[in-house]
C-alpha positions in Angstrom: 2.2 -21.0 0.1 5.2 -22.5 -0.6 7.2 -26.1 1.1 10.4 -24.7 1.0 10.8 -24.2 4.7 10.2 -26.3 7.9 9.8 -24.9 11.4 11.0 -28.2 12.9 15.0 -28.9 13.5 16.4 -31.2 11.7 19.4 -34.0 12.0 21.7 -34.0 9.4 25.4 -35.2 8.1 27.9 -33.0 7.0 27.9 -30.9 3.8 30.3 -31.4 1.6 31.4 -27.5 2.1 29.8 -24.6 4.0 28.4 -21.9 2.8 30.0 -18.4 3.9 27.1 -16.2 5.1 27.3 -12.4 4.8 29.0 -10.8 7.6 27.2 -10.4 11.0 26.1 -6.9 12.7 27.8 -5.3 15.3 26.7 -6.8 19.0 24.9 -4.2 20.3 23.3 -4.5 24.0 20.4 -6.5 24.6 20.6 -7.4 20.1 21.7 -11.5 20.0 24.0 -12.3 17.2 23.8 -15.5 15.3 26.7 -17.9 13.6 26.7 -20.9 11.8 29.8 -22.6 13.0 31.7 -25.8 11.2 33.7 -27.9 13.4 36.9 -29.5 12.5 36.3 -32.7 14.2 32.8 -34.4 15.3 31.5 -34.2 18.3 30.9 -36.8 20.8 27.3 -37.6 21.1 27.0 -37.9 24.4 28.6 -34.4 25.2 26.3 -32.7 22.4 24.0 -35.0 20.7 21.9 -33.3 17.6 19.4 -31.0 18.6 21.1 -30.3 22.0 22.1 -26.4 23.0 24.8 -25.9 25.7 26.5 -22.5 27.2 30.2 -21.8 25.5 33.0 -19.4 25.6 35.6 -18.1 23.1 39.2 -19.2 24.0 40.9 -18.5 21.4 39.8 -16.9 17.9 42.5 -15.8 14.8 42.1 -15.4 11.3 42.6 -19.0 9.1 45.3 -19.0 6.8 44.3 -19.4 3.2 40.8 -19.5 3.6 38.9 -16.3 2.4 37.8 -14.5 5.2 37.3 -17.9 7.5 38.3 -17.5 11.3 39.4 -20.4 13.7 38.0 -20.6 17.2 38.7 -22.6 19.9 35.3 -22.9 22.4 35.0 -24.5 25.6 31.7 -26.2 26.4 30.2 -26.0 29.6 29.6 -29.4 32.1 27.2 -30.9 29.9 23.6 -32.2 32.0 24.8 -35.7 31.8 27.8 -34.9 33.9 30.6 -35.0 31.0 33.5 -32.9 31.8 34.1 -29.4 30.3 36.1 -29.8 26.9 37.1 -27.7 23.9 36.1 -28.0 20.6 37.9 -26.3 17.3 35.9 -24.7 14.7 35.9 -22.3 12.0 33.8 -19.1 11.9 32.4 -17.1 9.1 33.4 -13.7 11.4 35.7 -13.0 14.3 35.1 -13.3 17.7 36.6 -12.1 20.6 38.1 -14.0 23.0 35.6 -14.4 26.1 32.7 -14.2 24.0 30.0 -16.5 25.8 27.1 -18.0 23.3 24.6 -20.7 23.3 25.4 -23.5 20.5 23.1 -26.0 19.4 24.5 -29.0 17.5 22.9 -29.2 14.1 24.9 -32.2 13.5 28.3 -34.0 14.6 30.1 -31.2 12.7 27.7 -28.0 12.4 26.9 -25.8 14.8 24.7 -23.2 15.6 25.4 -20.3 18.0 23.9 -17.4 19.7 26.2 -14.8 20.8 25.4 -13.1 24.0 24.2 -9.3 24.4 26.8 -7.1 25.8 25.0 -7.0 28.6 26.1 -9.7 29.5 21.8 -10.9 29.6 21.4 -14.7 28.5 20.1 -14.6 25.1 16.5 -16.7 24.6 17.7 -19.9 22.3 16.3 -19.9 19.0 12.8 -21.1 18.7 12.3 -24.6 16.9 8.5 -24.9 17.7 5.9 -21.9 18.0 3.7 -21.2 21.0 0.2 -20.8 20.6 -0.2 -17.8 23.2 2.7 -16.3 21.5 2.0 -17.3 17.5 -1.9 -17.4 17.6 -3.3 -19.3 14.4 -3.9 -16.8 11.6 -1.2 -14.0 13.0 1.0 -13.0 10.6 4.9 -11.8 11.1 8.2 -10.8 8.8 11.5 -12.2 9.7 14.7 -11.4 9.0 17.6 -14.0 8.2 20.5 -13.7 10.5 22.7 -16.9 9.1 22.1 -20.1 6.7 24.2 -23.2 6.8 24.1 -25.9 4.5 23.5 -29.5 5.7 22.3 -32.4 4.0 19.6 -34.4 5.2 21.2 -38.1 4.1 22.5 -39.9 1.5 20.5 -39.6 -2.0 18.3 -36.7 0.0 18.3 -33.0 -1.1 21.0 -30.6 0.2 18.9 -28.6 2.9 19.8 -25.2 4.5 19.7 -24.6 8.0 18.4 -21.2 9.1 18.3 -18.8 11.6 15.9 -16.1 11.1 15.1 -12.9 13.6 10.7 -11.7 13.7 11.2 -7.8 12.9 7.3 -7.3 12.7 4.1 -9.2 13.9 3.8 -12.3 16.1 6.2 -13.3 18.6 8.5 -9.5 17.4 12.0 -10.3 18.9 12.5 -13.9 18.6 15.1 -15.6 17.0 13.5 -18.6 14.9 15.1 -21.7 13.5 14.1 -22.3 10.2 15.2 -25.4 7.6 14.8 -24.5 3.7 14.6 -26.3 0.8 16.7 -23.3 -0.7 19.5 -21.3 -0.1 18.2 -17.8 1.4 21.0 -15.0 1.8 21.3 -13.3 5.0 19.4 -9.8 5.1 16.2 -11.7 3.1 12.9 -10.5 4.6 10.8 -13.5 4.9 7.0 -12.7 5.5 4.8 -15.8 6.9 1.5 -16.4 8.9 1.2 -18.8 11.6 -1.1 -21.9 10.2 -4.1 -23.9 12.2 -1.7 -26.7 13.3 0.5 -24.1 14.5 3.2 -24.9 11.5 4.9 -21.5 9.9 4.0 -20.8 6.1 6.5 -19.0 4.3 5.9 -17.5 0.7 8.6 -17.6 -1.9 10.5 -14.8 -2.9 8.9 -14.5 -6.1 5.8 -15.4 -4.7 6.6 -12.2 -2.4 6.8 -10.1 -5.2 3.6 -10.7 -6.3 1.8 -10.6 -3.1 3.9 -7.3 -3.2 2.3 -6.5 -6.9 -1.0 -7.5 -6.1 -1.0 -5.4 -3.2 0.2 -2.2 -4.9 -2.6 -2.8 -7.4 -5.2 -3.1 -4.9 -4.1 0.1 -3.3 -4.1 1.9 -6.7 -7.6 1.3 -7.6 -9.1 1.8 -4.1 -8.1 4.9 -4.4 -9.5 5.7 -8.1 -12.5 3.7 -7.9 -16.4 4.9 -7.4 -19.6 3.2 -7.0 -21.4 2.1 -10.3 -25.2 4.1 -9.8 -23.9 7.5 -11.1 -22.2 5.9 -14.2 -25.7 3.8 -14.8 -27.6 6.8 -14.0 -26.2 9.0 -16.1 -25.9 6.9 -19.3 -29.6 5.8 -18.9 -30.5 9.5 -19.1 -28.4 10.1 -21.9 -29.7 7.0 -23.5 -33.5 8.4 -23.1 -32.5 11.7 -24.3 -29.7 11.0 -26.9 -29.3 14.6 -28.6 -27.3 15.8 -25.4 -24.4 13.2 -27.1 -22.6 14.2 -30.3 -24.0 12.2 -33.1 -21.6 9.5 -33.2 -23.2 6.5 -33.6 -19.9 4.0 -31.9 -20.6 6.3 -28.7 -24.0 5.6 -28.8 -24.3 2.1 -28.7 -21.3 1.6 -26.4 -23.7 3.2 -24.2 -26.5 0.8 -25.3 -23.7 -2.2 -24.5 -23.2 -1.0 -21.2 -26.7 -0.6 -19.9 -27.1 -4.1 -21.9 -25.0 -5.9 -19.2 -27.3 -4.6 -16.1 -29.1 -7.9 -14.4 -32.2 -7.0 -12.5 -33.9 -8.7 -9.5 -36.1 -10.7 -11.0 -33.1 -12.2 -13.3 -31.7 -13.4 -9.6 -34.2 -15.2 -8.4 -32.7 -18.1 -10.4 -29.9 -19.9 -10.6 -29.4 -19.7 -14.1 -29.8 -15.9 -13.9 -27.0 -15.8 -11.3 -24.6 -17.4 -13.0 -25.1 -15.1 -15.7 -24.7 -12.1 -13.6 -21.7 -14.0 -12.4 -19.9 -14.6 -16.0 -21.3 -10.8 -16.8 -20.1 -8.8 -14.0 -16.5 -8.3 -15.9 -14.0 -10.5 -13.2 -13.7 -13.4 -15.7 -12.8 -10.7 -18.9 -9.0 -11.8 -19.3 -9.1 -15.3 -19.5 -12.4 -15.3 -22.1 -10.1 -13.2 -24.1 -6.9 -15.3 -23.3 -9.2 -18.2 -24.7 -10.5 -16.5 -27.7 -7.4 -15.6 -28.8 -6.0 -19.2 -28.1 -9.0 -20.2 -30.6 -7.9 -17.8 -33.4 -4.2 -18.8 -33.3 -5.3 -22.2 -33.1 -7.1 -21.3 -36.6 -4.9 -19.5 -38.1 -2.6 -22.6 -37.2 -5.0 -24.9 -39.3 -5.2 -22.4 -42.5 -1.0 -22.0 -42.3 -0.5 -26.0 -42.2 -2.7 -26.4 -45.0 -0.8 -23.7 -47.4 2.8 -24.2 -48.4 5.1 -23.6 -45.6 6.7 -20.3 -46.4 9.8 -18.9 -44.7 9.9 -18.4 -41.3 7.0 -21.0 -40.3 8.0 -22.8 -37.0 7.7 -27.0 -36.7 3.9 -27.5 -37.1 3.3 -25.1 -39.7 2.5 -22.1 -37.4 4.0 -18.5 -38.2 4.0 -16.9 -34.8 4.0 -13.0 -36.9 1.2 -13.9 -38.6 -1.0 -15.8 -36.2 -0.3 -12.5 -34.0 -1.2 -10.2 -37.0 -4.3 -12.4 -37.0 -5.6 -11.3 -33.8 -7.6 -7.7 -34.0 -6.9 -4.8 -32.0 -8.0 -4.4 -28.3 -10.3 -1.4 -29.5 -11.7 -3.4 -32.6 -12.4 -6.4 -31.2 -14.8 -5.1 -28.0 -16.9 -3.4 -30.4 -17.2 -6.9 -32.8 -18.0 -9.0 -29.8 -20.3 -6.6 -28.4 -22.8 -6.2 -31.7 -22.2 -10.2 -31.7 -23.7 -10.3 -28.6 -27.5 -11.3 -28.2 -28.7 -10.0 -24.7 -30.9 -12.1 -22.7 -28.8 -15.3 -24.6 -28.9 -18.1 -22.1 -25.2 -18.2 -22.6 -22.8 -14.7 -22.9 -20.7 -14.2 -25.6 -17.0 -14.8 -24.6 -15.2 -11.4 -24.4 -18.6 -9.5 -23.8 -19.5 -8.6 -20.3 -19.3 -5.4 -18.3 -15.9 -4.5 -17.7 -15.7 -5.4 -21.6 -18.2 -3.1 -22.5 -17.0 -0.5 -20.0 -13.5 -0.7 -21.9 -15.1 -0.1 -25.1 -17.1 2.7 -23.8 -14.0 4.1 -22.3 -12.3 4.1 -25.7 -15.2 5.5 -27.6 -15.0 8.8 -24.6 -11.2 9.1 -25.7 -11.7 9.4 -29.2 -14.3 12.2 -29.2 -11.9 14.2 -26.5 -9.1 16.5 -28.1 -5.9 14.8 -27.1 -4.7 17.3 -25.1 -7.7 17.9 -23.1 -6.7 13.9 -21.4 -4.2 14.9 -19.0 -6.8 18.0 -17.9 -9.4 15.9 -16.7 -7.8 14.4 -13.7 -9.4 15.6 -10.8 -7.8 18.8 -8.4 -6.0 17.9 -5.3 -8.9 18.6 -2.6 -10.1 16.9 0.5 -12.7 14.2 -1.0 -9.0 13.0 -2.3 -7.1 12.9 0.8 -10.3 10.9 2.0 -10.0 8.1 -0.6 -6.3 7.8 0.3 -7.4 7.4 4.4 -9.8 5.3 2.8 -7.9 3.2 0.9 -5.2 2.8 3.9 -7.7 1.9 6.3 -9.7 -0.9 4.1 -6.4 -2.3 3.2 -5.8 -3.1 7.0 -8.9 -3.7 8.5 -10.7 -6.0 5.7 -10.9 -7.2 1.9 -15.3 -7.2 1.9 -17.4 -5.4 1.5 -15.7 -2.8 -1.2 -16.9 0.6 0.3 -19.7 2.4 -1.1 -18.2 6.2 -3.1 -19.0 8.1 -5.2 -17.0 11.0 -6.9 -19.1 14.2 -6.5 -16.7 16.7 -7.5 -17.9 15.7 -10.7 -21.5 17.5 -10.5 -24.1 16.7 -12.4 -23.3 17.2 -15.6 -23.8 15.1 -18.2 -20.4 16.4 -20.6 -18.1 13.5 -22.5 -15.2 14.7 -19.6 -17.2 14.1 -16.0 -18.6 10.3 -18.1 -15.0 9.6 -19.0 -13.5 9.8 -15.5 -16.8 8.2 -14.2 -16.2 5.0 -16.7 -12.4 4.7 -15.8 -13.7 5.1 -12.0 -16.1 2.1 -12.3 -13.3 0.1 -14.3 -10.8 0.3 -11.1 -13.7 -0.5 -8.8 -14.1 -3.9 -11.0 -10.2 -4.4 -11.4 -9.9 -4.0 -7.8 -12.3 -6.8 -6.6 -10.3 -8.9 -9.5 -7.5 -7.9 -7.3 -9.1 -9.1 -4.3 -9.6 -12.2 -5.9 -6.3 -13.1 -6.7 -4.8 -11.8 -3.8 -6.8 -14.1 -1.7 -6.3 -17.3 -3.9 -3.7 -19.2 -2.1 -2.1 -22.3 -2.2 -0.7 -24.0 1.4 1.7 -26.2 2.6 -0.3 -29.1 3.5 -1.9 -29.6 0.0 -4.8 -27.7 1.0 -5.9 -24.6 -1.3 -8.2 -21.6 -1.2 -9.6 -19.9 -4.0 -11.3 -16.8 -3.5 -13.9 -15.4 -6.5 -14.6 -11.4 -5.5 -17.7 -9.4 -7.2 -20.1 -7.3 -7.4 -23.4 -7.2 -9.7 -24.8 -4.1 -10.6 -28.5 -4.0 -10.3 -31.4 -2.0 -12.1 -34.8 -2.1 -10.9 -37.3 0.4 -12.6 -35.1 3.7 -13.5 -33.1 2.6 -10.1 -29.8 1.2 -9.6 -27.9 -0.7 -7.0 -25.3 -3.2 -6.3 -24.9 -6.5 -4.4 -21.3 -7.7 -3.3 -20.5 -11.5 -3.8 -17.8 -13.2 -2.3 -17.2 -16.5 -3.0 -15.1 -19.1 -1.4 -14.2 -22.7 -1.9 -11.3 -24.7 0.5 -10.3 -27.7 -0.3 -8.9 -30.2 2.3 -5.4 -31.7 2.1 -5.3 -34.5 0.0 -6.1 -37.9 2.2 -4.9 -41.0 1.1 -8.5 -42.4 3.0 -10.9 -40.0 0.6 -10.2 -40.6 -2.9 -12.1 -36.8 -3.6 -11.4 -34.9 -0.6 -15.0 -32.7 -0.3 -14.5 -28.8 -0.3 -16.2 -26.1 1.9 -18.2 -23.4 0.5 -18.8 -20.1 1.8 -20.8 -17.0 0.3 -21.1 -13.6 1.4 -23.3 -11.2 0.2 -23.4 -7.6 0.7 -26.1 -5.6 0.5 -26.8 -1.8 0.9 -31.0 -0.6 0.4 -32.4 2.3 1.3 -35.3 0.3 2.9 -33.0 -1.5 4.8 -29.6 -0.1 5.2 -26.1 -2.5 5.1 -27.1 -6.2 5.3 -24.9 -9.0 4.5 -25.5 -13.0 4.3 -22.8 -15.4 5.0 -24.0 -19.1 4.0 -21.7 -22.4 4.1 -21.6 -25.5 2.4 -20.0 -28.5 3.4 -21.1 -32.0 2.0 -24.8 -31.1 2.0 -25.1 -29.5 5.1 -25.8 -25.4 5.1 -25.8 -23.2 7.7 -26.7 -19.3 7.4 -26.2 -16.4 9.2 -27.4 -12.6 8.6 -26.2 -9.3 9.9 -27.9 -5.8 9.8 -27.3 -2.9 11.2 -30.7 -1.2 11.4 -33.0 -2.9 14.3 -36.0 -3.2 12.0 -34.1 -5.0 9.4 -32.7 -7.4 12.1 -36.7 -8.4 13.2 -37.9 -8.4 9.1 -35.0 -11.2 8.4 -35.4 -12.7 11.9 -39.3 -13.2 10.8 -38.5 -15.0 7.5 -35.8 -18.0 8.9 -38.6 -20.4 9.5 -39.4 -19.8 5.5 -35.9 -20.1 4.7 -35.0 -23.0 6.7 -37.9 -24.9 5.0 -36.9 -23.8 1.1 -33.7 -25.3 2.1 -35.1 -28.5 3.3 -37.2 -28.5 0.2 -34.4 -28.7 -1.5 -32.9 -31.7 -0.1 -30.1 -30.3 1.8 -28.9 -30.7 5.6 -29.5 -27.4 7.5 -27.4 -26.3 10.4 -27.8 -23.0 12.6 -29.7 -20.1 11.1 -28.7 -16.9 13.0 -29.4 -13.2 13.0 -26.9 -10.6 14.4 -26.5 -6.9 15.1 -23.6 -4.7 13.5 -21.3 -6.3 10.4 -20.1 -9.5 10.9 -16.1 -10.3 11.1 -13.6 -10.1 8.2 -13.2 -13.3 6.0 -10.0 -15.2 6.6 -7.4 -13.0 4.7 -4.3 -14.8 2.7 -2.5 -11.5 1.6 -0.6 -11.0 4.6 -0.7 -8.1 6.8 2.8 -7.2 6.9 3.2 -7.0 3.1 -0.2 -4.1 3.4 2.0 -2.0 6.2 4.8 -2.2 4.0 3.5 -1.1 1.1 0.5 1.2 2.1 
């Protein structure tokens, strides 16, 4: 989240020159107006002092000569609650007003104001807001504003030029007021600013480009919801075809992609350790792009080393690096998968960088492709139909209502057969499934005013027991406290969610936090006999935990599916784009 805007108002000197905002919409009845006014002489604390709002009228308003579009205006202050006498003030406008035009101003300083026009109607217009109230901006709500005006006004001598702001809620919390906003940048009026409402009540407002890739991200994750399937009929089918290998054409590549693939499969027994998790962790394909970001940082770095120990031909940079070459140096996306993968050792106590399952899956995907006539591609996209229209609902209605678990589906207007065309689109359909948890991930990493961060590590582990398979969803969380000038290593809070869906024992999920060494658990189920077989085995788990030297907290069962995470990607940016 970004620092560049305060909720608070602020009390501030004159600029050296205001800012013209864009021109203001038409008053239309019960619809206040906003406009950053710049007086042509200071005020009198003790009529208005800084911070203060008090009724005015337009007595007089005409364009200023020489001055681009400016207007003067000549208002007359109401009997101020100290008693002072009613008295006019000149200032200049960035837009007429007529005469008789009654607004509320608020001093944001001995020469800027701030005003409010009044509806039509003639109704009193609410002043803008300069705090947030909890019954009306609850913690965690999320709303879009829209900015009405922005006037430049600096904070003190040697401080950063700030920009006052006022800013109208067009969706979410609080939908019709008028906030007061101060930024560390200019924003221009007509920006949509989308914010939620933090735990202290303070308003945390992204960046613009931070905006746009919220915006990105979101589109993404919409995008693969829609294309992705469950990973058992993939498994399934290439464990078959692996058993019975004459149904493939005898390409050797093809077959031991398959082999890769089946390679990277943990099984419960490998996850009754903590080794063997944080294997399936590094395997299960979200960490893919920065391995291969690092390999190839390695190779340049190599190639680096050979090119400063030649003669320096033409072209080479300071240092002795050739940035053609050292590129040149890296292989191709479809020839190094392949390498890494026959590198590879399974059961190695630590993967091979680059080699995991959305690797594997890539290289498997490529391998489909090459034994497909080109033109038969673009054919095996799937016929409009109603399973389609479902994943869209679907994909709409996870977007909105929660980021975990990923919804079980599978694509079964495929069939059952086992041809290179139904395994292509089954491959590429597991691939968005594993892109869009990476989506999750970043999406829900966030950084907040206060110092305080959250990053989010979204997952899921495919699971093979016997001729089997299954799946367990991993959500992993770690917040980290504000920095505190008391606590030299501020100590984070952990929280896990798993998400499980057995035959046995239908949807389960585990939530489990960490903070310091205290841990407290709690499981839901949705099947009554699941609910009594967990609620049977807390004692056990309570004292595995104390075993293990750790403090233990509550230990609950529940019902029914426990609530959403706390979300980062904001609510209004989902609406706009789904």
């Amino acid at each position: 989240m970004s620092t560049d805007f305060r909720l608070p108002p602020i009390a501030a000197t004159p600029p050296s020159a205001p800012t013209t905002p864009a021109a203001a919409p038409t008053v239309r009845p019960g619809d206040a107006i906003t406009l950053a006014l710049q007086l042509l002489r200071p005020i009198d604390a003790l009529q208005l002092g800084v911070g203060d709002k008090i009724s005015a009228e337009v007595v007089q308003s005409s364009p200023r000569p020489n001055a681009n579009g400016q207007f003067d205006v000549l208002l007359r202050l109401a009997q101020g609650a100290t008693g002072t006498a009613a008295t006019t003030l000149p200032a200049t406008s960035p837009q007429p007003v007529s005469t008789g035009t009654q607004m509320l101003v608020q001093a944001l300083s001995q020469t800027q104001l701030m005003a409010v026009l009044q509806p039509a109607t003639g109704t009193p217009a609410a002043p803008p807001l300069t705090r947030l109230d909890p019954a009306q901006f609850p913690p965690g709500s999320t709303l879009q504003a829209q900015v009405l005006s922005q006037q430049p006004v600096s904070e003190g001598a040697g401080k950063q030029l700030a920009y006052a702001l006022l800013a109208k809620v067009v969706q979410g919390a609080g939908n019709g007021s008028v906030l007061q906003l101060t930024s560390s940048q200019p924003v221009e009026p007509g920006t949509k600013l989308n914010a939620s409402v933090g735990a202290q009540g303070e308003l945390r407002v992204l960046a613009s480009s931070a905006q746009q890739r919220q915006l990105d991200l979101l589109q993404g994750l919409r995008s693969t919801l829609q294309s992705q399937a469950s990973s058992e009929p993939l498994l399934s089918r290439l464990d078959q075809l692996q058993a019975a290998p004459r149904s493939l054409p005898a390409v050797p590549a093809l077959q031991q992609a398959i082999t890769q693939v089946l390679q990277q499969i943990a099984t419960p027994q490998q996850l009754t350790t903590a080794s063997g998790v944080a294997t399936a962790i590094k395997q299960s394909g979200l960490f893919l792009e920065p391995n291969l970001a690092r390999l190839a940082e390695s190779l340049i770095a190599q190639t680096a080393t050979k090119q400063t120990a030649s003669p320096t031909p033409a072209g080479t940079e300071a240092g002795g690096v050739n940035p053609a070459s050292a590129a040149r140096a890296l292989p191709a996306l479809e020839k190094l998968l392949p390498l890494l993968a026959s590198l590879s050792k399974p059961g190695a106590a630590e993967p091979l960088v680059g080699v995991d399952l959305k690797g594997t899956l890539v290289n498997l995907l490529i391998n489909l492709q090459q034994q497909l006539p080109p033109g038969s591609l673009g054919a095996l996209a799937l016929p409009p139909g109603p399973w389609q229209q479902a994943s869209q609902a679907a994909a709409q209605q996870q977007l909105k209502a929660g980021m975990f678990p990923l919804p079980t589906r599978a694509l079964q207007a495929l069939g059952e057969t086992n041809d290179l065309g139904s395994l292509l689109r089954l491959t590429a359909a597991l691939l968005s499934r594993i892109q869009h948890h990476q989506f999750q991930s970043l999406g829900q990493t966030q950084s907040f005013a206060d110092g305080s961060t959250q990053t989010t590590w979204q997952l899921e582990i495919p699971l093979r027991d016997g001729q089997q398979f299954n799946h367990v969803q991993m959500r992993i969380q770690q917040d980290n406290p504000p920095p505190n000038a008391k606590q030299a290593e501020p100590v984070p809070q952990w929280e896990v969610r798993l998400a499980f869906n057995l035959d046995e024992l239908g949807s389960l999920q585990a939530i489990a936090r960490l903070r310091k060494d205290k841990v407290s658990s709690e499981f839901w189920a949705e099947r009554a006999n699941t609910l009594s077989l967990v609620s049977n085995e807390l004692t056990e788990l309570r004292d595995r935990l104390l075993a293990k030297g750790l403090e233990v907290g509550e230990l609950s069962c529940h019902r029914g599916t426990p609530p959403p995470p706390r979300q980062a990607v904001q609510q209004s940016w989902i609406d706009e784009v789904t």
